[in-house]
TORPA-4810 file (N, C-alpha, C, O; in nm, 3 decimals):
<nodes>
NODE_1_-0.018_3.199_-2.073_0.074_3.132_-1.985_-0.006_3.037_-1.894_-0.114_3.077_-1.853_X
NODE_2_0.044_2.905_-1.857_-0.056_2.846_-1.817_0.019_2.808_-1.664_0.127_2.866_-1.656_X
NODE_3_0.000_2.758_-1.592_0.015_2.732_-1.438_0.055_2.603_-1.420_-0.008_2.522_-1.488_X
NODE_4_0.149_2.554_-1.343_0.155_2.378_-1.330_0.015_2.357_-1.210_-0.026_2.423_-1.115_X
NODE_5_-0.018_2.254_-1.265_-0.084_2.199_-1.167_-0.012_2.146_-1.049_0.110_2.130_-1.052_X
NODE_6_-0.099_2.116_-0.927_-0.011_2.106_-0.796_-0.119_1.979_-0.699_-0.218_1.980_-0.625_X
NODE_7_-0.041_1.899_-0.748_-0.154_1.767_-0.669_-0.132_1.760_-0.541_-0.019_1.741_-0.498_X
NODE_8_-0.254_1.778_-0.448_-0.237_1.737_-0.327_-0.265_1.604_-0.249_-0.377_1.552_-0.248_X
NODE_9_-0.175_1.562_-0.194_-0.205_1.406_-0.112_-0.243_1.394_0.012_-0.165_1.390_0.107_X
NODE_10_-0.397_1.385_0.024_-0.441_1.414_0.131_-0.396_1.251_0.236_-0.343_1.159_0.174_X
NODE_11_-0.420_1.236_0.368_-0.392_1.167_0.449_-0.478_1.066_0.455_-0.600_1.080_0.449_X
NODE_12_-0.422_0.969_0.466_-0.451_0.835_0.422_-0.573_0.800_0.587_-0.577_0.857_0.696_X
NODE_13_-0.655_0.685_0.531_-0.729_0.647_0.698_-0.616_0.617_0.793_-0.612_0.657_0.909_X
NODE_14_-0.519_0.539_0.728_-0.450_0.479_0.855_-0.368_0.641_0.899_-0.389_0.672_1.016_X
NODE_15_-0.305_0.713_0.842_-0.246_0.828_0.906_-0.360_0.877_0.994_-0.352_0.859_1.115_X
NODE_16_-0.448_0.929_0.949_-0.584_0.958_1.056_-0.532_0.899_1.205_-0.467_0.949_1.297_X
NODE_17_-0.599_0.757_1.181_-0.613_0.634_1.300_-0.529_0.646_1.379_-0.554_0.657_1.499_X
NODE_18_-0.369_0.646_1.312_-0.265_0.704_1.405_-0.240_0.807_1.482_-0.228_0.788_1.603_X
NODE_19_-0.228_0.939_1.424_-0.276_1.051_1.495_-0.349_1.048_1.587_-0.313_1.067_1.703_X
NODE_20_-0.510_1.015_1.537_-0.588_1.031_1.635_-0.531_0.962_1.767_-0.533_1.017_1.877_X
NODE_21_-0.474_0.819_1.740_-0.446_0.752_1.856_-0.338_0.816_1.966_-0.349_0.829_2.088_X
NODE_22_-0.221_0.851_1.869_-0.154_0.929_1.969_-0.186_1.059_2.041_-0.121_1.099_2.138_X
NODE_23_-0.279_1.117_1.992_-0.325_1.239_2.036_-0.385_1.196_2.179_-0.352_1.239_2.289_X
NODE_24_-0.469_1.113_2.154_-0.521_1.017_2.328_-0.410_0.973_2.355_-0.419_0.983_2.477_X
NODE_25_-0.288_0.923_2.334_-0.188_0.857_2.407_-0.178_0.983_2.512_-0.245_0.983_2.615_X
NODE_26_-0.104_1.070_2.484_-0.068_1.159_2.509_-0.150_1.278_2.579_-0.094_1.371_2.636_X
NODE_27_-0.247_1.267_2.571_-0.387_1.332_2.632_-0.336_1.504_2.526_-0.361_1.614_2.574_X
NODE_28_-0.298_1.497_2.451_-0.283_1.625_2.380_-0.386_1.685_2.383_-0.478_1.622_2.332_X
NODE_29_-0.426_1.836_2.442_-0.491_1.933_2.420_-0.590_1.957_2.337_-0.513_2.005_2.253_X
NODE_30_-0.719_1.969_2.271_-0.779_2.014_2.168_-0.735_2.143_2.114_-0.754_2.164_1.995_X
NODE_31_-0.687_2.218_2.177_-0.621_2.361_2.157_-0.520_2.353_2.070_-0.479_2.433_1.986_X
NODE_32_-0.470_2.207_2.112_-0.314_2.236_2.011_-0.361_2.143_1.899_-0.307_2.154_1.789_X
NODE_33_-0.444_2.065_1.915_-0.507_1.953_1.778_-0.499_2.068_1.705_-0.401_2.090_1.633_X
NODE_34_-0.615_2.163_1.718_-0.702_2.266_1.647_-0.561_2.357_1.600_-0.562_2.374_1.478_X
NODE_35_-0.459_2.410_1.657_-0.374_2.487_1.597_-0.317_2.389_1.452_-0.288_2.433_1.341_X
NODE_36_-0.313_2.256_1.496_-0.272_2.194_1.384_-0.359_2.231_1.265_-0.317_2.284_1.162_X
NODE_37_-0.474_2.201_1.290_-0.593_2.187_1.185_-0.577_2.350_1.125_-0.624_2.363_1.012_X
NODE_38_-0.521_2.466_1.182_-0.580_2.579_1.178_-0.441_2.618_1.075_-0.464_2.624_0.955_X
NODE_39_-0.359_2.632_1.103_-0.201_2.600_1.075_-0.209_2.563_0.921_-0.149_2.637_0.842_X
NODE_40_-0.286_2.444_0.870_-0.287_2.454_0.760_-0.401_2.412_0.685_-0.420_2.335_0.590_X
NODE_41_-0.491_2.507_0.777_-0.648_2.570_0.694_-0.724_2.432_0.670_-0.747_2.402_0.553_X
NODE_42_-0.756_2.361_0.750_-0.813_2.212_0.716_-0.948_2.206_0.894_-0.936_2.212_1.017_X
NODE_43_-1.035_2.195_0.815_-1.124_2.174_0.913_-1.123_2.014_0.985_-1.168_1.997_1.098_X
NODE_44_-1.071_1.915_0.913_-1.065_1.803_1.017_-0.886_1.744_0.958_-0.811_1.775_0.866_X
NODE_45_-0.881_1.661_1.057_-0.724_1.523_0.979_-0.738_1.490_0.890_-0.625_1.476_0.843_X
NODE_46_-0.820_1.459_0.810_-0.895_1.412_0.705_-0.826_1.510_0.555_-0.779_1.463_0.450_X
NODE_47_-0.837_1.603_0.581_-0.839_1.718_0.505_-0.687_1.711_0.488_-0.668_1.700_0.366_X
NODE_48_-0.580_1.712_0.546_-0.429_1.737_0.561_-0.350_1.691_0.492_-0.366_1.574_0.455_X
NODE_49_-0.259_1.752_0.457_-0.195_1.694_0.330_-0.116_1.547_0.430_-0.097_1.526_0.549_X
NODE_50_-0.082_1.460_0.281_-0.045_1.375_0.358_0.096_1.409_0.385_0.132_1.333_0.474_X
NODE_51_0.177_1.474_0.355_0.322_1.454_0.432_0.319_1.570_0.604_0.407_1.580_0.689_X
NODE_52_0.189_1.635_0.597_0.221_1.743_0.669_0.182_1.680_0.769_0.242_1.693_0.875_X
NODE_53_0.012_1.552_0.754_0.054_1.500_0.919_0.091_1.373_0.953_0.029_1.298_1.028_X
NODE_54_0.202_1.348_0.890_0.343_1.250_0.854_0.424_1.279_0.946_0.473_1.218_1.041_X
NODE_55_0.435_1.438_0.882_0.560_1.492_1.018_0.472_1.530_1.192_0.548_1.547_1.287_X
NODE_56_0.368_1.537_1.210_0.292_1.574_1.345_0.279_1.380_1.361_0.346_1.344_1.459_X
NODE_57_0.242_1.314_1.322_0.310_1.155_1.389_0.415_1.125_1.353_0.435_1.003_1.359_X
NODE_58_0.526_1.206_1.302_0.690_1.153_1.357_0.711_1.176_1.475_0.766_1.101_1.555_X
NODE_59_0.657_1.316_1.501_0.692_1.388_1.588_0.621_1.328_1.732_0.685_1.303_1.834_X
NODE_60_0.508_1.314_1.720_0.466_1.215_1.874_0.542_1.075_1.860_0.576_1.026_1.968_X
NODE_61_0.565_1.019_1.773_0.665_0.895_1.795_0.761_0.966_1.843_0.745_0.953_1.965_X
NODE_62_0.872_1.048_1.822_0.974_1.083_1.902_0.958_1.085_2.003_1.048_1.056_2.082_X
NODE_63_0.850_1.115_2.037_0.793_1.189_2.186_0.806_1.033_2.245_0.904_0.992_2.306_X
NODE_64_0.722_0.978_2.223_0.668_0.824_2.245_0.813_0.758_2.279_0.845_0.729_2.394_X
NODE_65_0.910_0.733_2.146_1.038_0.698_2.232_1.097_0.789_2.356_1.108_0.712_2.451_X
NODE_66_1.118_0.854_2.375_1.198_0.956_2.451_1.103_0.925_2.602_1.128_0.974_2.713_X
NODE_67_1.001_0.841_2.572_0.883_0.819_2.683_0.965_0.682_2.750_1.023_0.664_2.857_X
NODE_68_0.941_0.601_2.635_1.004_0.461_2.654_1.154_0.443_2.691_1.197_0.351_2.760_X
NODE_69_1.196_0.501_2.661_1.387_0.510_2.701_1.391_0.540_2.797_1.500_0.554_2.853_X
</nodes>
C-alpha cells in the first residue's frame, strides 16, 4: 500500500519581508513570534508553510485596518 505524497509550500521571501515587517509595525512580542514558530514546529519564517503564514499576515492586516479606521 503506498502513501500519497503531501507537498509542502513553504513561504515565499516576500511573505517573510511582510511578516517580519508587521511584526515591527506592531512591536509584537518575541514570545508570541516564537509561539508561532513553535505552533508549527519551524525553527525560523522561512520554514512555514506557505498558507499558514498567509493567515498570521491576514491577520495583522486586520489588525492594521481596525488601526486605520
Amino acid at each position: 500500500m503506498e502513501k500519497a505524497v503531501i507537498y509542502e509550500v513553504l513561504a515565499t521571501a516576500e511573505q517573510v519581508t511582510e511578516l517580519k515587517r508587521l511584526i515591527e509595525l506592531f512591536a509584537i512580542p518575541e514570545e508570541t513570534s516564537q509561539k508561532w514558530l513553535d505552533k508549527c514546529n519551524c525553527e525560523g519564517f522561512e520554514d512555514m508553510q506557505s498558507d499558514v503564514i498567509q493567515k498570521c499576515i491576514d491577520s495583522l492586516h486586520k489588525k492594521l485596518q481596525g488601526v486605520a479606521a
